[in-house]
C-alpha positions in Angstrom: 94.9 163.2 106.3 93.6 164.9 109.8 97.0 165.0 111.1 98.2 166.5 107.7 95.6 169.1 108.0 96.6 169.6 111.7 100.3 170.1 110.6 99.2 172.5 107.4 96.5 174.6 108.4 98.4 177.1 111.0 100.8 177.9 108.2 98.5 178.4 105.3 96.0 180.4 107.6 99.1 182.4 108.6 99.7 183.2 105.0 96.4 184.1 104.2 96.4 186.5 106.4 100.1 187.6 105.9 98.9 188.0 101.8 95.7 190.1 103.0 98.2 192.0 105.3 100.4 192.6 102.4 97.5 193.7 100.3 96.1 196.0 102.8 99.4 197.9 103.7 100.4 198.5 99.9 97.1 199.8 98.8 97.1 202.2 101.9 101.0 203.0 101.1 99.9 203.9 97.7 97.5 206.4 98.9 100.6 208.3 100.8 103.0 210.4 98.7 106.6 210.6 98.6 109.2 212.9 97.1 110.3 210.8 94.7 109.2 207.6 92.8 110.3 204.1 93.6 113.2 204.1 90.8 114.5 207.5 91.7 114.3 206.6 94.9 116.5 203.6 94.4 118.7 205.6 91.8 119.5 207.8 94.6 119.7 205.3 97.1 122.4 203.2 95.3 124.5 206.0 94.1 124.8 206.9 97.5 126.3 203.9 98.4 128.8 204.1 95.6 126.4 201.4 93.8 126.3 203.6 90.7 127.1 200.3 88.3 123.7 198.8 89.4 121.3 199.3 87.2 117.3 200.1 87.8 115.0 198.7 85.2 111.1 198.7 84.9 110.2 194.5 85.0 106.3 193.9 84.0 103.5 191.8 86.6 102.3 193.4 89.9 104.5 193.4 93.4 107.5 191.4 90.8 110.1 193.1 92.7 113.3 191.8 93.0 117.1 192.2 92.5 119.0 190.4 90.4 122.4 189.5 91.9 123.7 188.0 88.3 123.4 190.6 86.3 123.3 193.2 89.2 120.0 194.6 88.6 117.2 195.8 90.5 114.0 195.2 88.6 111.0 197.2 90.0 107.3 196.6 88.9 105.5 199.4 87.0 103.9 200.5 90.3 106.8 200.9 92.4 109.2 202.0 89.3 106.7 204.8 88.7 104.6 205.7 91.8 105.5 208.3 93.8 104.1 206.8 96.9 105.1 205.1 100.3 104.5 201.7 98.8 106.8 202.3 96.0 109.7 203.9 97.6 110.0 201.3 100.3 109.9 198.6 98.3 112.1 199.8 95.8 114.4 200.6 98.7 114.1 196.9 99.9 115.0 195.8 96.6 118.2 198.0 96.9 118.8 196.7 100.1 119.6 193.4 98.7 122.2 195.1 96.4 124.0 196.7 99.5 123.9 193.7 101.1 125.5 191.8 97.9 127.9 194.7 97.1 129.4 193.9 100.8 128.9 190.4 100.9 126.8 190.0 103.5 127.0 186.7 105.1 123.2 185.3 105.3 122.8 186.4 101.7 125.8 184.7 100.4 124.4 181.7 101.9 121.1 182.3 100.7 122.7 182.3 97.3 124.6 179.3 97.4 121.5 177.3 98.5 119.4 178.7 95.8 119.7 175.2 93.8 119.5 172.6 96.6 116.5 174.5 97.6 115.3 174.3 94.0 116.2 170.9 93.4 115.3 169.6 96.8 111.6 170.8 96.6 111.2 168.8 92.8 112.9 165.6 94.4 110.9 165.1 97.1 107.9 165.3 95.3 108.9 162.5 93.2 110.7 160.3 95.5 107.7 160.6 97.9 105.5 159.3 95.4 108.1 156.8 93.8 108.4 155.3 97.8 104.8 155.2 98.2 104.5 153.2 95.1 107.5 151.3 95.3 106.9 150.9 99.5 110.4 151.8 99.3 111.5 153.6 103.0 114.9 154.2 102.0 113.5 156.7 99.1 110.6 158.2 101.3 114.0 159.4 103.2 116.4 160.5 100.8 112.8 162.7 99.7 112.8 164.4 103.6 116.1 164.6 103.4 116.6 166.7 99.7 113.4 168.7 100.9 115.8 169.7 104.3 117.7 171.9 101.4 114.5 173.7 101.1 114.0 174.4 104.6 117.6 175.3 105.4 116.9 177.8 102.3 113.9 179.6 104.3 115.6 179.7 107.8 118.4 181.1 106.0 116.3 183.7 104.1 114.2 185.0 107.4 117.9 187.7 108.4 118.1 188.5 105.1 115.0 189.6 104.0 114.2 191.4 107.9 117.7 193.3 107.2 116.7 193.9 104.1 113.5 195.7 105.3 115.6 197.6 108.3 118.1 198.8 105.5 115.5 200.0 103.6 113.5 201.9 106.3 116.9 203.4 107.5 118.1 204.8 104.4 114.5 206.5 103.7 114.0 208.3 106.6 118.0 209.2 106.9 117.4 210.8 103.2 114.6 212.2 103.8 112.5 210.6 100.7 109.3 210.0 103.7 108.2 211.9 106.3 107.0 210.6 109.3 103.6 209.4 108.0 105.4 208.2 105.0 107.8 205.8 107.2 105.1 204.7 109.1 103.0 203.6 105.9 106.6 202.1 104.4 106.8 200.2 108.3 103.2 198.7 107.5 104.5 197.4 104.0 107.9 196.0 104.9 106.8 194.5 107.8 103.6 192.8 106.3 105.9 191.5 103.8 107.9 190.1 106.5 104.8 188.4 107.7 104.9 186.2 104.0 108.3 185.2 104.9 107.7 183.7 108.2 104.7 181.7 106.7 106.5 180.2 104.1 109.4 179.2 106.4 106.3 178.1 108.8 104.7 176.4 106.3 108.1 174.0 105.3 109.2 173.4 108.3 105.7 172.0 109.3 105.9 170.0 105.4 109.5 168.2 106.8 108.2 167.3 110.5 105.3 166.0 109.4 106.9 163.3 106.7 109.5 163.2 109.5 106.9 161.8 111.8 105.2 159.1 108.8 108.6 157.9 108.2 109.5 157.4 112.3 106.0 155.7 112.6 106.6 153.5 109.7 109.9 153.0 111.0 108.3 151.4 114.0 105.5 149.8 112.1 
């Protein structure tokens, strides 16, 4: 358990601070206004890159953003679909940023993509084959678990480029249009790269997860 917690605790105390971070920088975003809201902003955004068959829809929760690659959609929370602020344009641009990068196949994404399911299936696996192996003191199923969970890992190394050009996309195309001004971009900087921060901890906090069974199963290994 010590050594667990020794593994663990850097990457969850990095994402508590990343998610306070996050917080922080969208509330003070919010307080900085933009010329246009977050879905005109992306509106605009797209059609300027000859994107005008994506669409822009209003999705409910809070900070929900995301785009949709199946159905070619960029769904914005009601926040950043309506606010006319820092916050919402930049992450409404980030959003559309994905869509550039999927209209011109951008290499790290299309990877991304086509781990999507190992990563989903590897992270359900290992929870069960580590606990089936345990019970069943069955080594050879305590590995194929670390192994499957490796799908989940590869998914968030492979994520990191993607999401960072994502952000630098996004900051680009709003100051080039003109939708900040210089104390807008820096309050869109503060968002996008706090965000950043959540994606480093959760690729932290796996690749801590798999060397840490890593290590069990070379001790038991020796045992």
């Amino acid at each position: 358990m010590i050594e667990y917690l020794l593994f663990m605790i850097p990457p969850v105390l990095l994402m508590m601070w990343a998610q306070h971070k996050v917080h922080s920088a969208f509330a003070h975003g919010m307080k900085v206004p933009a010329q246009l809201s977050g879905a005109a902003a992306a509106r605009h955004i797209l059609d300027s890159n000859g994107l005008e068959q994506v669409e822009v829809v209003e999705t409910q929760g809070h900070l929900s953003d995301h785009y949709d690659p199946r159905q070619k959609i960029v769904r914005l929370s009601p926040d950043v679909y309506r606010g006319r602020t820092a916050s919402s344009v930049g992450i409404a641009a980030h959003e559309v940023g994905h869509a550039i990068q999927d209209a011109k196949n951008y290499g790290p994404l299309v990877i991304r993509n086509m781990a999507v399911p190992a990563a989903q299936f590897g992270g359900t696996a290992f929870s069960i084959l580590l606990i089936l192996g345990m019970l069943m003191q069955s080594i050879h199923l305590i590995l194929l678990g670390i192994v499957l969970f490796g799908g989940v890992v590869f998914f968030q190394l492979v994520n990191l480029p993607v999401e960072f050009d994502a952000s630098n996309r996004a900051k680009r195309m709003l100051s080039e249009m003109g939708i900040v001004d210089q104390n807008g971009g820096a309050a869109v900087n503060g968002v996008l790269n706090a965000a950043a921060w959540t994606y480093v901890a959760a690729t932290l906090q796996s690749v801590m997860t798999l060397l840490y069974y890593l290590m069990i199963f070379a001790g038991g290994r020796r045992d």
